[in-house]
C-alpha positions in Angstrom: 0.0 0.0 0.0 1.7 3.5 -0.7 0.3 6.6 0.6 -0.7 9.3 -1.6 -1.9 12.7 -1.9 -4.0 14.1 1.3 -3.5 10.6 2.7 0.2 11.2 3.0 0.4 14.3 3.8 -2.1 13.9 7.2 0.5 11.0 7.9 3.0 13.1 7.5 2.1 16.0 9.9 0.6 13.7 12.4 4.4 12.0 12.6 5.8 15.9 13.0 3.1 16.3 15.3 4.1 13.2 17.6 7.4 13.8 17.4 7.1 17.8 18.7 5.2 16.3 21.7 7.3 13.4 22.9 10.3 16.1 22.4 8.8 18.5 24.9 7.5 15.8 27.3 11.1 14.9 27.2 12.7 17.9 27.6 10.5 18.9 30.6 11.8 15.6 32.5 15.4 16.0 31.5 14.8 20.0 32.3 13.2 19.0 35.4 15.9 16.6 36.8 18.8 19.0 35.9 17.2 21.6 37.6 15.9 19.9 40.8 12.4 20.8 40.0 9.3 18.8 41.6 8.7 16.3 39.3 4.8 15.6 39.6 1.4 16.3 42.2 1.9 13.2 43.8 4.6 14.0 46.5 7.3 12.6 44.3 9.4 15.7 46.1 10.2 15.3 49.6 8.6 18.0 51.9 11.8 18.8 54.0 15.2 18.4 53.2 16.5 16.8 56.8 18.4 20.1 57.4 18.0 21.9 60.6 15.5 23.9 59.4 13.4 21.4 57.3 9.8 22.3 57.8 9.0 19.1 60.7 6.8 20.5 63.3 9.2 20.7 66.3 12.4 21.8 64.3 11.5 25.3 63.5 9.1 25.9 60.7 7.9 24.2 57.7 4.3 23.6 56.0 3.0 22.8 59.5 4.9 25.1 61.7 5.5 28.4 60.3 7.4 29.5 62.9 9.6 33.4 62.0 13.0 33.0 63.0 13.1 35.4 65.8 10.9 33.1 68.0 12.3 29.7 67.2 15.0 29.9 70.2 12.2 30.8 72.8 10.3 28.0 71.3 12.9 25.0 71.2 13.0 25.9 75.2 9.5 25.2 75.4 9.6 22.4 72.9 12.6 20.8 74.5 10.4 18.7 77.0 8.0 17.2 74.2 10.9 16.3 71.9 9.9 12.5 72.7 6.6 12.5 72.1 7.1 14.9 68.8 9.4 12.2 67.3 6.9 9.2 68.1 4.1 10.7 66.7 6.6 11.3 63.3 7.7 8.0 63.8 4.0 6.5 63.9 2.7 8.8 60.7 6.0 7.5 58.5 4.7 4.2 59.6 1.3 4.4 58.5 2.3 5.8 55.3 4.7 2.9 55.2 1.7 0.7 55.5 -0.2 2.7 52.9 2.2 2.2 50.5 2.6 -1.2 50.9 -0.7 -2.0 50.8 -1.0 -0.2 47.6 2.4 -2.6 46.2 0.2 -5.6 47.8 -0.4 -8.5 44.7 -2.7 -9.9 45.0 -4.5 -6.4 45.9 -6.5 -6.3 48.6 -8.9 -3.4 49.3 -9.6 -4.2 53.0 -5.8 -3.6 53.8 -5.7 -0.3 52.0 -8.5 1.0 53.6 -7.7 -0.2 56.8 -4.1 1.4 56.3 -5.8 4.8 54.9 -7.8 5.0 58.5 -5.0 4.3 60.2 -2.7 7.0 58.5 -5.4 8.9 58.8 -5.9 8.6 63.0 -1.7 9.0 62.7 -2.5 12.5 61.0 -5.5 13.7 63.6 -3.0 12.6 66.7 -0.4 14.7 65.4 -2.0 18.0 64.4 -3.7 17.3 67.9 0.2 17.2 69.1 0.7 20.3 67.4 -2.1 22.5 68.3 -1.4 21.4 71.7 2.1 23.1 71.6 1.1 26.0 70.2 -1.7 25.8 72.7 1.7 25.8 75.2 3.5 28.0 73.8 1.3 30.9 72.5 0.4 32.6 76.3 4.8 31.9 77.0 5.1 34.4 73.7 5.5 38.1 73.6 2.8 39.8 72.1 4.8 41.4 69.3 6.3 37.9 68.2 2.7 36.2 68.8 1.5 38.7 65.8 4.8 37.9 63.9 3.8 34.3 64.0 0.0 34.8 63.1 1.1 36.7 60.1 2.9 33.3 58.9 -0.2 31.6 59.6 -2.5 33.7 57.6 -0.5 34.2 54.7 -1.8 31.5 51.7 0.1 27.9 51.2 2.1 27.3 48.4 0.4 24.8 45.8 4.3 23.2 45.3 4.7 22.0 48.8 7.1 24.4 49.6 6.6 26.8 53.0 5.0 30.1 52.7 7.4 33.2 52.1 8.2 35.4 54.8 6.1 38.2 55.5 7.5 41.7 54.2 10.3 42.2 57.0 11.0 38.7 58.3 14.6 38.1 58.4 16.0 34.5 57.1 
């Protein structure tokens, strides 16, 4: 069979067509890995780098801490005493998403198991924002006022849709 005439030519352009695509698809991995950029919406990027300040509640700031700077030493004293119970309750959510994960890896597949290890990530999660509000419930009154309204600022300020922490307000040194 030879192609022809319109024929050929739709073959033609659909081929360029493919081609253009699996190009850029390619080029946005390769540009993506070169560059350290997330690489999808599925937490494929860790949240926290394991530095010293890597966004875990309890070490200074983060997606579920924004804590400014200036209060972070005033803080770890009042945090010091929990330290324990904040690294259980880390230890127990990694778990569960352990579980989640193998569940979700299981073959044969079982339902059952994932959503038994869903509810129990998800009990995980509600025990430690409970830990958390609990601190701040601690810590808040210990504050002065003019670092309690430095911290509410980095609580109302909008989350990042990348997973990384808010900016700093206007002012806030690094």
């Amino acid at each position: 069979m030879t192609l022809s005439g319109r024929r050929a030519c739709v073959v033609v352009i659909g081929g360029i067509a493919s081609l253009c695509l699996s190009l850029f698809l390619v080029g946005l991995l390769v540009g993506g890995a070169w560059y350290g950029q997330p690489r999808g919406f599925w937490g494929d990027r860790p949240m926290h780098d394991g530095g010293p300040d890597d966004g875990r509640p309890g070490k200074g700031g983060g997606l579920m801490m924004p804590v400014p700077p200036e209060i972070r030493a005033e803080l770890k004293d009042i945090l010091a005493p929990h330290e324990a119970e904040i690294e259980k309750t880390r230890a127990n959510m990694r778990d569960a998403r352990m579980a989640v994960g193998k569940a979700l890896a299981a073959d044969p597949f079982d339902p059952d198991a994932l959503k038994a290890a869903l509810e129990n990530m998800r009990q995980q999660g509600a025990a430690m924002q409970q830990l958390m509000h609990d601190l701040m419930l601690e810590a808040a009154p210990k504050l002065k006022p003019e670092l309690r309204q430095r911290w509410a600022e980095r609580w109302m300020m909008p989350p990042r849709m990348d997973g990384a922490p808010p900016p700093p307000p206007p002012g806030d040194a690094p």
